[in-house]
NUMIKOL-696305 format. One line per field, with one value per residue (C-alpha): residue number from 1; residue in one letter; x, y, z. Coordinates in steps of 0.02 Angstrom, whole numbers. Layout:
NUMIKOL-696305
k: [NUM / ...]
r: [a / ...]
xx: [X / ...]
yy: [Y / ...]
zz: [Z / ...]
END
This chain:
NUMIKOL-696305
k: [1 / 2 / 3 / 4 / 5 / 6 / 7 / 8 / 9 / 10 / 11 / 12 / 13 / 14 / 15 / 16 / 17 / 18 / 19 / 20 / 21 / 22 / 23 / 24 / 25 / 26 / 27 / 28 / 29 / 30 / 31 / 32 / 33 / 34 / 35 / 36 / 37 / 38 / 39 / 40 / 41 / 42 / 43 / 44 / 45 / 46 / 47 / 48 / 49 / 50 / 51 / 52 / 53 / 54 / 55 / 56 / 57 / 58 / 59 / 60 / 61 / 62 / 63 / 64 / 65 / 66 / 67 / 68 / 69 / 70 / 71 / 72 / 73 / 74 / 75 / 76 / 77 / 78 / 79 / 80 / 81 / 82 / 83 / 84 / 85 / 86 / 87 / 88 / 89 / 90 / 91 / 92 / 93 / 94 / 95 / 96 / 97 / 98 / 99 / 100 / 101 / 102 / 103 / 104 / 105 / 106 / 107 / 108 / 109 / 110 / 111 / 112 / 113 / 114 / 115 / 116 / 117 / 118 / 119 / 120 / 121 / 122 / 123 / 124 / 125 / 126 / 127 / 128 / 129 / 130 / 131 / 132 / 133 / 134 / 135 / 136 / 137 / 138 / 139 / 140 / 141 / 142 / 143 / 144 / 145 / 146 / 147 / 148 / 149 / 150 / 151 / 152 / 153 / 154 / 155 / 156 / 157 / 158 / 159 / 160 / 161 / 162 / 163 / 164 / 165 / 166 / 167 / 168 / 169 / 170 / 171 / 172 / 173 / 174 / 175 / 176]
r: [x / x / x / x / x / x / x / x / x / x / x / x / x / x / x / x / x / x / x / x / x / x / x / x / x / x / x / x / x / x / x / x / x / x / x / x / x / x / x / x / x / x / x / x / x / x / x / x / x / x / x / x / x / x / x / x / x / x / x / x / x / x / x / x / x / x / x / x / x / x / x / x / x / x / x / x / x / x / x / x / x / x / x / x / x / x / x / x / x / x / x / x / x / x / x / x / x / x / x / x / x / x / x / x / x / x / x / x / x / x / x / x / x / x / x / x / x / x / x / x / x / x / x / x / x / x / x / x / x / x / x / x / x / x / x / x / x / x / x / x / x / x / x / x / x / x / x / x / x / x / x / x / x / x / x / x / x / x / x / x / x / x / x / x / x / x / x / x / x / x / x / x / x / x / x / x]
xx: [5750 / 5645 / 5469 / 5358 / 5319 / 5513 / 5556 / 5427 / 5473 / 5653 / 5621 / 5502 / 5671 / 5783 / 5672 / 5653 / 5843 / 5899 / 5913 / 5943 / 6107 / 6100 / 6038 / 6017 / 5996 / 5912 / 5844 / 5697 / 5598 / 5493 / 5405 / 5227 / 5096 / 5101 / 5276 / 5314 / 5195 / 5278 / 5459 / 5378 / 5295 / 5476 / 5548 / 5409 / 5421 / 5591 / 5582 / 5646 / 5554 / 5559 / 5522 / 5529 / 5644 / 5666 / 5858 / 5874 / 5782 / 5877 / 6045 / 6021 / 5960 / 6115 / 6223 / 6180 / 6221 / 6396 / 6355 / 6443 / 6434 / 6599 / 6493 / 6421 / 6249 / 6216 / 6067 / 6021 / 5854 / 5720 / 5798 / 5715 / 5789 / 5755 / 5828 / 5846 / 5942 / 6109 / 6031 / 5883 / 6010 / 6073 / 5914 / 5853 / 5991 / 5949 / 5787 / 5841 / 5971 / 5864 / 5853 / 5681 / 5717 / 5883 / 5773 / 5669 / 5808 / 5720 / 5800 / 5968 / 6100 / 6145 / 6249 / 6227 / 6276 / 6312 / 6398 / 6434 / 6514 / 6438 / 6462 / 6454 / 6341 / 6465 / 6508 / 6304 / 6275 / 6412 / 6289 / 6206 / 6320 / 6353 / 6276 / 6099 / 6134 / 6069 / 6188 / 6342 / 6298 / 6285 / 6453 / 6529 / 6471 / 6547 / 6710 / 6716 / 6639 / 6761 / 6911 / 6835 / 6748 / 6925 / 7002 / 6887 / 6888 / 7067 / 7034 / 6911 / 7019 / 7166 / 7048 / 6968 / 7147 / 7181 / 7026 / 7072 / 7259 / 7201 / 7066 / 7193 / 7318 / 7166 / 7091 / 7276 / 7329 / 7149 / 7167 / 7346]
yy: [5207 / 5215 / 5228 / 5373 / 5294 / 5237 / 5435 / 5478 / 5388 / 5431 / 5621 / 5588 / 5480 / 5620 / 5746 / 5643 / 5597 / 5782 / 5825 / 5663 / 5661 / 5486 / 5333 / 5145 / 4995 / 4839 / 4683 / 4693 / 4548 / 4396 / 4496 / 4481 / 4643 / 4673 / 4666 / 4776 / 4899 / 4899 / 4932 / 5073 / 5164 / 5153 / 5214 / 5377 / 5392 / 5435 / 5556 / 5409 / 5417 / 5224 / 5186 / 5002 / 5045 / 4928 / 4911 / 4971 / 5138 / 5160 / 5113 / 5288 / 5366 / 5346 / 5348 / 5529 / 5595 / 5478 / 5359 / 5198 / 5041 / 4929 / 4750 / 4685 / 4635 / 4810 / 4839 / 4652 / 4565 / 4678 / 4847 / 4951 / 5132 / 5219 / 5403 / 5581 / 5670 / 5587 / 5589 / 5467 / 5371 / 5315 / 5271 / 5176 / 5084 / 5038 / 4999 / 4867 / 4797 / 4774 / 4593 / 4571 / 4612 / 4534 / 4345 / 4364 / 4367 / 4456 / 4635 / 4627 / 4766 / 4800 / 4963 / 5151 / 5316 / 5443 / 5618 / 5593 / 5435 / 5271 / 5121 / 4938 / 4810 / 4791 / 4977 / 5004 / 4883 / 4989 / 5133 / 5063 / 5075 / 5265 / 5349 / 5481 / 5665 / 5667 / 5553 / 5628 / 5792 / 5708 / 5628 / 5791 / 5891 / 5765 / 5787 / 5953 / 5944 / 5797 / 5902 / 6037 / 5940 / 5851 / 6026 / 6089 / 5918 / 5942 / 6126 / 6086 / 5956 / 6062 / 6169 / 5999 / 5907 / 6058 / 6070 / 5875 / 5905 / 6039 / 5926 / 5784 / 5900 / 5971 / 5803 / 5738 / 5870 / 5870 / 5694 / 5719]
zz: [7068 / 7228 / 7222 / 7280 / 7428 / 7496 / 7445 / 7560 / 7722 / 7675 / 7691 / 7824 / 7925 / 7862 / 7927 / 8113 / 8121 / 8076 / 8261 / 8341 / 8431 / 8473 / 8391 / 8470 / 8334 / 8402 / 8326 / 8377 / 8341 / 8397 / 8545 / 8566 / 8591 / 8784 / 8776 / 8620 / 8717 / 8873 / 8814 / 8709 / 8848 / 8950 / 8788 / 8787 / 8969 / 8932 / 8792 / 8687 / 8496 / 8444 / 8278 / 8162 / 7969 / 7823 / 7806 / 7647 / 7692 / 7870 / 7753 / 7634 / 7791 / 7894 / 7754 / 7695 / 7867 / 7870 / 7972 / 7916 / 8034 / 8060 / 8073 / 7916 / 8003 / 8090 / 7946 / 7938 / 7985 / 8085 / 8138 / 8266 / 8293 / 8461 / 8443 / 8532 / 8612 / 8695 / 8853 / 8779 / 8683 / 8847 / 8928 / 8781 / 8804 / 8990 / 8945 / 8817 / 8928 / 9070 / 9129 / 9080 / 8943 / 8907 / 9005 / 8831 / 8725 / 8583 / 8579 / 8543 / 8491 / 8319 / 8344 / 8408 / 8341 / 8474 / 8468 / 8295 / 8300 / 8258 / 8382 / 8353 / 8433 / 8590 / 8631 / 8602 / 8742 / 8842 / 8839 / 8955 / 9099 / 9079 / 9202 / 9194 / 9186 / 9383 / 9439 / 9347 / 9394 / 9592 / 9557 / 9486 / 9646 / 9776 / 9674 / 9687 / 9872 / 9964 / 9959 / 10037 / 10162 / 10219 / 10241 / 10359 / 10451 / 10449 / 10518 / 10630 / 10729 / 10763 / 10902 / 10964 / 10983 / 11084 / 11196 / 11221 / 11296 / 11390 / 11470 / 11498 / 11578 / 11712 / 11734 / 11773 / 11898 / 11968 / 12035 / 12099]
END
């Protein structure tokens, strides 16, 4: 039976995870105080809530809302959860897999949940190369726009092809 203090922090993680739609598990160990500072002020500057869990609490946690993880050593050693909404899923997983931070060596992925669905240490790291909201929505709108744009190229040279002939023909008969 748990103790009054793990059934606290478990209602206190319950209560913090309830809304989280994504969830990045790193190791999270070894680093010293300026750097543990810095990668959480890029985690807050990002809306990112970052927060250390024994394993056994995170474990009960994550089980109660079905979260199971495939690899045996997802809830092994130090675990540090970063958690939000998807959108700061994502970035915390920039932030972790930026090469500073990758040169230490001392965050490394244990898994991800996201949407739902929980992720293993490889297909967290994959998180990182999906792109920000800005940039999909940028990438969306150029979809949509290129077509569009080719047509009235297309359009716009018929007139100009014309004016072009036209020229040709008066510059020929001009110099004969």
């Amino acid at each position: 039976m748990p103790n009054i203090v793990n059934q606290m922090v478990i209602r206190e993680l319950e209560e913090e995870f309830k809304d989280a739609e994504g969830m990045v598990l790193v190791s999270y160990g070894g680093l010293t105080v300026a750097e543990n500072e810095a990668l959480r002020n890029q985690l807050a500057d990002k809306n990112v809530r970052f927060r250390m869990v024994r394993n056994s609490l995170a474990k009960r946690v994550l089980a109660a809302r079905d979260f199971e993880f495939p690899e045996e050593g997802a809830l092994k050693g130090n675990t540090g959860i970063a958690y939000g909404d998807t959108e700061a899923a994502i970035d915390a997983a920039k932030i972790f897999s930026e090469k500073a931070v990758k040169k230490a060596g001392k965050v490394t992925f244990k898994g991800a949940v996201l949407e739902g669905n929980a992720l293993d240490a490889k297909a967290a790291r994959a998180l990182a190369d999906l792109p920000d909201r800005k940039t999909l929505h940028s990438m969306i709108v150029c979809a949509i726009a290129g077509p569009a744009r080719g047509l009235a190229t297309v359009i716009n040279a018929v007139p100009s092809g014309v004016a072009r002939v036209v020229q040709a023909h008066v510059d020929e008969e001009g110099e004969g």
